[in-house]
DRENZA-657689 format. One record per residue (C-alpha): chain; x, y, z; residue in one letter. Coordinates in steps of 0.5 Angstrom, whole numbers. Example, Ala and Ser with C-alpha at 12.3 -4.5 7.8 and 13.67 -1.06 7.14 Angstrom:
2
+-------+-------+-------+-------+-----+
! chain !     X !     Y !     Z ! res !
+-------+-------+-------+-------+-----+
!     A !    25 !    -9 !    16 !   a !
!     A !    27 !    -2 !    14 !   s !
+-------+-------+-------+-------+-----+
This chain:
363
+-------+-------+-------+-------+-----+
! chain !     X !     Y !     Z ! res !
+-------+-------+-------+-------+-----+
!     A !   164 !   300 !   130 !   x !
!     A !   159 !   302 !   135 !   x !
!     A !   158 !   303 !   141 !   x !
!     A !   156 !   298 !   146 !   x !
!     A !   153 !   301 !   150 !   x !
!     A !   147 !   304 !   144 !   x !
!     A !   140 !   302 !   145 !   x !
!     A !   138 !   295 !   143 !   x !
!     A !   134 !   297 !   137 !   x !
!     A !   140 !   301 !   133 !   x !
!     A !   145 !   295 !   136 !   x !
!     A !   140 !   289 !   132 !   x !
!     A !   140 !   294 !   126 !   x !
!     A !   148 !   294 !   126 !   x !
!     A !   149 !   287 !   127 !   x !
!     A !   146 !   284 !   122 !   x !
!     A !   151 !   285 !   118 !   x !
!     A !   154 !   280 !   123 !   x !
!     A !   148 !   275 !   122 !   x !
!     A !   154 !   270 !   118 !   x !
!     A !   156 !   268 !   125 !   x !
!     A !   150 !   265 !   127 !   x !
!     A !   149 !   258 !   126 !   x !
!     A !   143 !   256 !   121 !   x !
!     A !   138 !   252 !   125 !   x !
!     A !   139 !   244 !   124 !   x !
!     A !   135 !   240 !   120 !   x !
!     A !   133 !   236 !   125 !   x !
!     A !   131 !   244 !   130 !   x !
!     A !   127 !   246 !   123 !   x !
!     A !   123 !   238 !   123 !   x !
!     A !   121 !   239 !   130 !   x !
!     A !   118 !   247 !   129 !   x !
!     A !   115 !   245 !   123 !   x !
!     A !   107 !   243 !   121 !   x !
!     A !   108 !   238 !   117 !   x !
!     A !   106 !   231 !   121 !   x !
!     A !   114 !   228 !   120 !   x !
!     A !   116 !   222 !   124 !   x !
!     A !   119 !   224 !   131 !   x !
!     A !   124 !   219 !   130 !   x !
!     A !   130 !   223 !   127 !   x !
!     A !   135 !   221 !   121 !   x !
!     A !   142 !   219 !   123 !   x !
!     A !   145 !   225 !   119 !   x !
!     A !   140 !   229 !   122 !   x !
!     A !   142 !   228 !   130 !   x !
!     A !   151 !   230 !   127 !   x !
!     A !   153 !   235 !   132 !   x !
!     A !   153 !   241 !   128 !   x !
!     A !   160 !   243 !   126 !   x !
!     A !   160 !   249 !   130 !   x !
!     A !   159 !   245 !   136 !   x !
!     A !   165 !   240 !   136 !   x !
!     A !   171 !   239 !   140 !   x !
!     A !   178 !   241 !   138 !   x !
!     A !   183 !   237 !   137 !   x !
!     A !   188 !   238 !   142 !   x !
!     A !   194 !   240 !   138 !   x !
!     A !   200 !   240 !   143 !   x !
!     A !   203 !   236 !   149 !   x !
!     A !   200 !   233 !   155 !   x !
!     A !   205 !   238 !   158 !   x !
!     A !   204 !   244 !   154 !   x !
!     A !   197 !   243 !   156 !   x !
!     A !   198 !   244 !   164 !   x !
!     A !   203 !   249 !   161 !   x !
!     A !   197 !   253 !   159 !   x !
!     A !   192 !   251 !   164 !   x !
!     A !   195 !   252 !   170 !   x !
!     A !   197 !   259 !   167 !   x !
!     A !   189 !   260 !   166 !   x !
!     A !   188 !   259 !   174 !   x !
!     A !   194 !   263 !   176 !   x !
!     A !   193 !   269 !   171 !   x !
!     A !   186 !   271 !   174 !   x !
!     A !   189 !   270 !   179 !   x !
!     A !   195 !   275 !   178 !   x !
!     A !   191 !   279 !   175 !   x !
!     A !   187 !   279 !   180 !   x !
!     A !   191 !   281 !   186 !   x !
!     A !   194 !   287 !   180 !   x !
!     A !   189 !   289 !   178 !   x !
!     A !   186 !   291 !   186 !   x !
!     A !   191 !   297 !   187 !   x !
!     A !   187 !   301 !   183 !   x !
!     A !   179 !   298 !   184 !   x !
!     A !   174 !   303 !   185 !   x !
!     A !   178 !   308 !   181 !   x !
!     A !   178 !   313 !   176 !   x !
!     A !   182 !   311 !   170 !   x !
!     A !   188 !   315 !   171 !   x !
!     A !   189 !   317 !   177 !   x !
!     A !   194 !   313 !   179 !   x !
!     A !   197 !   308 !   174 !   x !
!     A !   200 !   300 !   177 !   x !
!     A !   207 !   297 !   174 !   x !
!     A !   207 !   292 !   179 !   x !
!     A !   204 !   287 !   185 !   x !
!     A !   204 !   292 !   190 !   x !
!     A !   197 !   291 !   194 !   x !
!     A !   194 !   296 !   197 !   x !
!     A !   187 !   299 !   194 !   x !
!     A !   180 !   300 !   197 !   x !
!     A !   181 !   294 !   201 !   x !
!     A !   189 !   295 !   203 !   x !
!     A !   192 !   289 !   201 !   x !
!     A !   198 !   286 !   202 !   x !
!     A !   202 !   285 !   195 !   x !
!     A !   199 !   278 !   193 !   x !
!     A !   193 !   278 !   196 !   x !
!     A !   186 !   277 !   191 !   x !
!     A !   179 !   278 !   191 !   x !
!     A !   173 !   275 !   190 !   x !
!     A !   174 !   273 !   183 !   x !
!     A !   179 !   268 !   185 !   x !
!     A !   175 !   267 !   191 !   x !
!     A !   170 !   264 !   187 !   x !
!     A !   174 !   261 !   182 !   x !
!     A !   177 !   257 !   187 !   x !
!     A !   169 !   255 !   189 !   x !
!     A !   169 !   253 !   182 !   x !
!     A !   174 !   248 !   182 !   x !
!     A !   174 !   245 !   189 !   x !
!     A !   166 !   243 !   185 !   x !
!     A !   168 !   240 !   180 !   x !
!     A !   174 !   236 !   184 !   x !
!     A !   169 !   233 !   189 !   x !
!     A !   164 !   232 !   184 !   x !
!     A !   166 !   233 !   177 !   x !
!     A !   161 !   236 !   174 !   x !
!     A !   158 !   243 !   175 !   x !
!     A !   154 !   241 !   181 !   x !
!     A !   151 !   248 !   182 !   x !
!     A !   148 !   246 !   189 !   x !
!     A !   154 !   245 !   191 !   x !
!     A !   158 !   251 !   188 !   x !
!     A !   153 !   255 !   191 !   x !
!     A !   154 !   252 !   199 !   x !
!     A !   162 !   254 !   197 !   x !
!     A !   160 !   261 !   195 !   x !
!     A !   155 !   261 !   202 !   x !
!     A !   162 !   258 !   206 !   x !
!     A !   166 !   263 !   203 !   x !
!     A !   161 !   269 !   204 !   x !
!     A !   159 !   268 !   211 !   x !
!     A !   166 !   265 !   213 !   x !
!     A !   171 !   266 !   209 !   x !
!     A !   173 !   260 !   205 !   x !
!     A !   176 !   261 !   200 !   x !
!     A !   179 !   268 !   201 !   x !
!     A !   186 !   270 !   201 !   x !
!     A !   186 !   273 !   208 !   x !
!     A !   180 !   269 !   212 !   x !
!     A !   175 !   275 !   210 !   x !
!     A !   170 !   275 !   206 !   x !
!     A !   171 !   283 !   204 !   x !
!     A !   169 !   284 !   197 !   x !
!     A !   162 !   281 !   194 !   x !
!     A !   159 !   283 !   188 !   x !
!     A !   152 !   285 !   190 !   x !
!     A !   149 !   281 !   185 !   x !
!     A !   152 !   275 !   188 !   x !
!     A !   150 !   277 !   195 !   x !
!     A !   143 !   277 !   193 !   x !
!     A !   144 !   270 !   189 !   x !
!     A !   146 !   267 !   195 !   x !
!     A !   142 !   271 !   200 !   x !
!     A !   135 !   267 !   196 !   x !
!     A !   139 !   261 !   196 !   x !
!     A !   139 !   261 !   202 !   x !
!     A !   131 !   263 !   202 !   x !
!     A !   129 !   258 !   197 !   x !
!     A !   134 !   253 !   197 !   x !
!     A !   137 !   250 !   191 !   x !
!     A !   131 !   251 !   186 !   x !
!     A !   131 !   259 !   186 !   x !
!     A !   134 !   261 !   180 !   x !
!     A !   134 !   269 !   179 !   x !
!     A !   137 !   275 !   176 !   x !
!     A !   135 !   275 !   170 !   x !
!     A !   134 !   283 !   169 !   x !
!     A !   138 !   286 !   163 !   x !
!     A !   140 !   290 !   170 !   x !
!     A !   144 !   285 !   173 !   x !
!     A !   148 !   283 !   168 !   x !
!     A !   154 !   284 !   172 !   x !
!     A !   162 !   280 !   171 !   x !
!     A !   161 !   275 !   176 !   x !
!     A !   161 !   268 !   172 !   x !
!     A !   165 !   271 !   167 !   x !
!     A !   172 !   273 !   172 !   x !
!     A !   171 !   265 !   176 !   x !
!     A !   170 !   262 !   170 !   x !
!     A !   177 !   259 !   168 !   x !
!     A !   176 !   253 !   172 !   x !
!     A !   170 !   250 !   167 !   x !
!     A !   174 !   251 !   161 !   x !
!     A !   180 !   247 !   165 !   x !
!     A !   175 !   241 !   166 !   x !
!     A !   171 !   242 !   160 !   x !
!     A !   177 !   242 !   155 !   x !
!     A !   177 !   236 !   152 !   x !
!     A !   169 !   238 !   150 !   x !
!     A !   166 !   244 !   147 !   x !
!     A !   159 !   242 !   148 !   x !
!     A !   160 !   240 !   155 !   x !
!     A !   164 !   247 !   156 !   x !
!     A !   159 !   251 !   153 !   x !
!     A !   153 !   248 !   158 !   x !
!     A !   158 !   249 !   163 !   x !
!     A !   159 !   256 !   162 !   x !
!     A !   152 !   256 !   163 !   x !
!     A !   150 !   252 !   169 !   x !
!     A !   156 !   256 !   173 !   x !
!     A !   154 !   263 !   171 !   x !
!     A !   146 !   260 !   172 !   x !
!     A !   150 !   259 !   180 !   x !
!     A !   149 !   267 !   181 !   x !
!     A !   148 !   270 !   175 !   x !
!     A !   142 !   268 !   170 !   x !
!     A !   142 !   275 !   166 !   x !
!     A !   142 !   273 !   158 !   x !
!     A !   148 !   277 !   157 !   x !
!     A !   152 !   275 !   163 !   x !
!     A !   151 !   267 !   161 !   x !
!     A !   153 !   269 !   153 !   x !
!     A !   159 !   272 !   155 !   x !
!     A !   161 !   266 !   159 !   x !
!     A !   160 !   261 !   154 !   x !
!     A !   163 !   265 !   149 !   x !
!     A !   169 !   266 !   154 !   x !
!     A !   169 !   259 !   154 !   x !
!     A !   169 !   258 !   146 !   x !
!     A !   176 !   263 !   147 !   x !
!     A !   178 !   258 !   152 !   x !
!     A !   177 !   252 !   149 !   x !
!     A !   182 !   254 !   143 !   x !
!     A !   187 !   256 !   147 !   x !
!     A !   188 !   251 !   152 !   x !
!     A !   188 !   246 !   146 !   x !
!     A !   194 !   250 !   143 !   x !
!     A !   191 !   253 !   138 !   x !
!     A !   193 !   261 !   135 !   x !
!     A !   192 !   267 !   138 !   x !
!     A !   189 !   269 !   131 !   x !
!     A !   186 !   263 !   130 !   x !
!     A !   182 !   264 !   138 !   x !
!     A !   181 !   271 !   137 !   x !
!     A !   178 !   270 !   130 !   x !
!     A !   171 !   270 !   130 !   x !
!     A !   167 !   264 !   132 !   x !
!     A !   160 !   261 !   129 !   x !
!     A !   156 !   261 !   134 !   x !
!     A !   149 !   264 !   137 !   x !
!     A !   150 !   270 !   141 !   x !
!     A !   146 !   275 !   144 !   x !
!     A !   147 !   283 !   140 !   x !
!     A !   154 !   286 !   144 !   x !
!     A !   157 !   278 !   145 !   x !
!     A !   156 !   278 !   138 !   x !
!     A !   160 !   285 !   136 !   x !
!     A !   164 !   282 !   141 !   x !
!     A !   166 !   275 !   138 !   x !
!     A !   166 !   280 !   130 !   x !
!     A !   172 !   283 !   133 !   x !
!     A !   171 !   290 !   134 !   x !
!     A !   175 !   292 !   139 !   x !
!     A !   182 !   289 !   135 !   x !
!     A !   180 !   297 !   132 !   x !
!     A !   179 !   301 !   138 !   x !
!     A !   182 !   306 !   141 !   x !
!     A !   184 !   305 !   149 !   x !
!     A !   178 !   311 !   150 !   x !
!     A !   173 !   307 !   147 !   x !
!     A !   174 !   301 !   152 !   x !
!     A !   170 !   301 !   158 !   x !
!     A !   172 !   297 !   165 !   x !
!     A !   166 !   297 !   169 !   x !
!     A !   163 !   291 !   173 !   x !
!     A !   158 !   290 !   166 !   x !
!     A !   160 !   284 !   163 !   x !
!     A !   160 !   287 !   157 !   x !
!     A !   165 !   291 !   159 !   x !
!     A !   169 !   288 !   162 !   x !
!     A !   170 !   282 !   156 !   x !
!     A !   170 !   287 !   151 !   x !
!     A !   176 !   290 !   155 !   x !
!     A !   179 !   284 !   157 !   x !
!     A !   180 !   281 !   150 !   x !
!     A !   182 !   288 !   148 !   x !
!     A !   188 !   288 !   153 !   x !
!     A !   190 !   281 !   150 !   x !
!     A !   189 !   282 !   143 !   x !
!     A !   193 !   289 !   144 !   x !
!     A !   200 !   286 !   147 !   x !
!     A !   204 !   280 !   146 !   x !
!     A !   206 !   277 !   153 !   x !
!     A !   203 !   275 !   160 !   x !
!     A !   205 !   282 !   163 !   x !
!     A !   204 !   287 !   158 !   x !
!     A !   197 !   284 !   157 !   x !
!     A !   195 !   285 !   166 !   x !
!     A !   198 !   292 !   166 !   x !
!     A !   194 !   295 !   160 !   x !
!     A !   188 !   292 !   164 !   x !
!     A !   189 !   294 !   171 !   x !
!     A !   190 !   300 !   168 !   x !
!     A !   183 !   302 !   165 !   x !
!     A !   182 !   302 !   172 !   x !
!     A !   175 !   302 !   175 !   x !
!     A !   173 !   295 !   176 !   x !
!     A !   181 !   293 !   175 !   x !
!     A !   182 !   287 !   179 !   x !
!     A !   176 !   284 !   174 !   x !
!     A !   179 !   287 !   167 !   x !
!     A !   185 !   284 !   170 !   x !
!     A !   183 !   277 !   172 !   x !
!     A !   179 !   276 !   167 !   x !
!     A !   185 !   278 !   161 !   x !
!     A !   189 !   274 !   165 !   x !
!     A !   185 !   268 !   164 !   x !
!     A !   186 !   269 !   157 !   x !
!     A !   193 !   271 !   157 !   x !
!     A !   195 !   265 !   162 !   x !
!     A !   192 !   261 !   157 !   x !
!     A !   195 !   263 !   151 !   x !
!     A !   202 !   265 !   155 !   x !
!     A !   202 !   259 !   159 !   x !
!     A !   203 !   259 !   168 !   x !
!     A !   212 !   259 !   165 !   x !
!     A !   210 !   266 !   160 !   x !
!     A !   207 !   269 !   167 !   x !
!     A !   213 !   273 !   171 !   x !
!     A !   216 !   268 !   176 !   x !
!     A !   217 !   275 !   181 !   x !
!     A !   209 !   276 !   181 !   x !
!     A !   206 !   268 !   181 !   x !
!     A !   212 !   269 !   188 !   x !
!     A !   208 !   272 !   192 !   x !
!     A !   200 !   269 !   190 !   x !
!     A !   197 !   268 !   196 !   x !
!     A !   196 !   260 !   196 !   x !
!     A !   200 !   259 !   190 !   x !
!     A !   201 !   252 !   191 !   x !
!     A !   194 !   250 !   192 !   x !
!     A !   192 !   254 !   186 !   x !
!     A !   197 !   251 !   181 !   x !
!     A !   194 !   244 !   184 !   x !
!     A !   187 !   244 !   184 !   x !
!     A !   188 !   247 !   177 !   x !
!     A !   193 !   240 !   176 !   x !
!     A !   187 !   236 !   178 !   x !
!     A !   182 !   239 !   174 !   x !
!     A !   186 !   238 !   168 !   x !
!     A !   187 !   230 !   170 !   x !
!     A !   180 !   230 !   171 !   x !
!     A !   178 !   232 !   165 !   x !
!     A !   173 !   228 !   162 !   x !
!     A !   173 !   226 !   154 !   x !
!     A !   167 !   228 !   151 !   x !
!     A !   161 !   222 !   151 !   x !
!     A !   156 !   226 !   146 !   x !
+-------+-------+-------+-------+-----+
């Protein structure tokens, strides 16, 4: 194993021996690069989706996929309003067995952050106009930031300033800005709202992974922050279609930048609880969630060993209970905590809406 958090040149050493899980380049890819004059016009069997890239087939009910992605809004939600009691902390400081509010924002039990605030931005995009419509997205992240819509106490009181940043030169530059792109601001801010898009893009591998883009893009255009989000993606696409837990958390083909790379081998199913890292680095907090979930087997075991890493804690939380939402369904979530969600209701229905809306796959 390796620390994540090495440098670039002693991570690209170490992952080669992970270069399997990198998909060869199509033959068509390798046509196009090539010197040699060729038709521009491709084979037929050159322009067949590689078989990384094709969509699952969903192997459970109607049902038991609502289950499941209802369950993936809730949880990050859960997770969210859980996880903030110890926000900002040192880890151990305190600990959390329950939803009980307060933290550095003085909740009330059930209230959340902005994870769930941007997600609910997220969803109400893809309701209105059923695809990823980043202008759109933005403007509900800017109503949110400046008014409070979207927020589950009228209040924008916690951005990222990452986010902040994003929307402050959209408003600037308008809709063609497109920033952040430093290795620095590669923080959790597309990974921990991302449920939304793999609710909709379900029934499509590919047009979730460009999703997974385009909503990261919205805010956060660090190369680590965006390959997060579509690995997240990938997670959830065999989640929500009733695959295993083994078989989502196996290693996936697909290309990937270093840490997501380690990440998607499966290091962190060996680590041990000092070894994970809850920062508001995306990499940590994917790594920490999906050791969180791996480590358990239910839907509260999983948020209360990742709130209780403690320092980004709501995020940690939110972003295992997507994960474990899915994988547990919203009817493994304790009825006692989704009881006092802030809005339950209109969560459990704009993920309903997402998931009727899921368009079939057309390439």
């Amino acid at each position: 194993m390796i620390d994540l958090r090495a440098d670039d040149d002693a991570l690209f050493i170490y992952a080669r021996r992970y270069a399997h899980l990198i998909p060869q380049a199509s033959r068509q890819l390798m046509n196009r690069m090539s010197y040699e004059q060729k038709p521009l016009r491709a084979k037929p069997e050159d322009a067949l989706k590689p078989e990384w890239a094709k969509s699952l087939p969903q192997k459970i009910t109607d049902e038991q996929a609502l289950d499941k992605c209802q369950g993936a809004l809730m949880g990050l939600a859960v997770g969210d309003a859980i996880g903030t009691t110890l926000e900002f902390m040192p880890r151990d400081k305190a600990r959390v067995d329950d939803m009980v509010g307060g933290g550095p924002f003085s909740l009330k039990p059930g209230e959340w952050t902005d994870d769930t605030s941007m997600a609910l931005c997220l969803a109400e995009t893809y309701i209105e106009s059923h695809k990823c419509d980043i202008t759109l997205f933005r403007q509900k992240l800017l109503n949110w930031y400046k008014n409070g819509t979207n927020s589950s106490n009228g209040v924008c009181f916690d951005i990222g300033n990452t986010t902040r940043y994003a929307l402050e030169q959209f408003v600037l530059h308008g809709p063609t800005w497109m920033g952040n792109t430093s290795p620095e601001t590669a923080g959790n801010a597309a990974l921990i709202r991302h449920a939304p898009t793999a609710i909709f893009r379900r029934k499509s591998f590919i047009d979730g992974w460009r999703d997974a883009i385009l909503q990261s893009e919205a805010t956060h255009c660090a190369a680590e922050s965006i390959d997060s989000c579509r690995f997240f993606n990938v997670m959830l696409h065999y989640i929500l279609n009733g695959y295993s837990k083994s078989e989502s958390f196996a290693p996936h083909l697909m290309g990937s930048t270093l840490r997501v790379l380690i990440i998607n081998a499966g290091e962190y199913k060996e680590k041990h609880r000092d070894q994970i890292r809850s920062s508001g680095y995306v990499i940590d907090t994917l790594e920490a969630a999906l050791w969180a979930v791996w480590h358990t087997d239910n839907f509260k075991d999983a948020i209360l060993l990742a709130a209780n890493l403690a320092d980004d804690a709501d995020s940690v939380a939110a972003t295992a209970g997507q994960l474990a939402g899915a994988l547990y369904g919203l009817s493994g979530i304790p009825q006692e905590w989704v009881n006092k969600i802030v809005d339950k209701d209109r969560i459990l229905a704009l993920a309903e809406k997402l998931f009727h809306l899921a368009p079939e796959e057309k390439d």
